[in-house]
N, C-alpha and C positions, 0 to 999 in steps of 0.2 A: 391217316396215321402215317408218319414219317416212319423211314428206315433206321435202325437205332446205328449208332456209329460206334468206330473202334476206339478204345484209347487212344492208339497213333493218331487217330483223325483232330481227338479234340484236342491233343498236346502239339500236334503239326503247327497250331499256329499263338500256342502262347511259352513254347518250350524253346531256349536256343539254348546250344553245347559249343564252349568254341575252346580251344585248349591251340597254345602255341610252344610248341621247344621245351616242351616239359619231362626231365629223364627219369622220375619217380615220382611216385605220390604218396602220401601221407595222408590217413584220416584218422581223424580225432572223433570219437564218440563218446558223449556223454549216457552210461547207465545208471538209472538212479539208484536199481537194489545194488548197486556196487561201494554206495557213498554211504553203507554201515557197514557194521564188526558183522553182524551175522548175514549181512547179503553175501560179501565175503566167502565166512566161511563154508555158506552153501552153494557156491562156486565152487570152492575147492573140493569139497565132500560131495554134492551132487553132480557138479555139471563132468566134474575129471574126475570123479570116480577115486579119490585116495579116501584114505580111514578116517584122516582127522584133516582140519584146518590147520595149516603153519606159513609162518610167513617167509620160510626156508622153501616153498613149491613156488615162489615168485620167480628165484631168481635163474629158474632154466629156464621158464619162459621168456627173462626179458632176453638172457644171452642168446637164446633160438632167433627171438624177434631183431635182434642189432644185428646178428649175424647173416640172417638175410638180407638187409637192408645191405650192408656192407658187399654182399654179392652181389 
């Protein structure tokens, strides 16, 4: 019986990370319950917690989200 090994171990040799002179990064993620009207709204209703679904709760997020970016 062999010793079992760590993730590190088996990623050690087919994993490379190499990043040069990079001053921010951006990730883009695709969710799929987000590509309907009621993934959506149960986003807004479930995950943040308001009463109803509107599409007037987007636009403090994006202004939070540019404004950091902008920091």
């Amino acid at each position: 019986m062999t010793p079992s090994r760590s993730a590190a171990d088996v990623l050690a040799g087919h994993v490379v990370f190499e990043i040069e002179a990079i001053d921010r990064m951006y990730l883009n993620l695709y969710q799929p319950r987000l590509q309907h009207s009621a993934g959506v709204a149960a986003f807004f209703v479930v995950h943040r917690g308001n009463r109803f679904a509107s599409s007037a709760l987007m636009a403090p997020m994006t202004a939070a989200f540019t404004a950091n970016i902008d920091h």
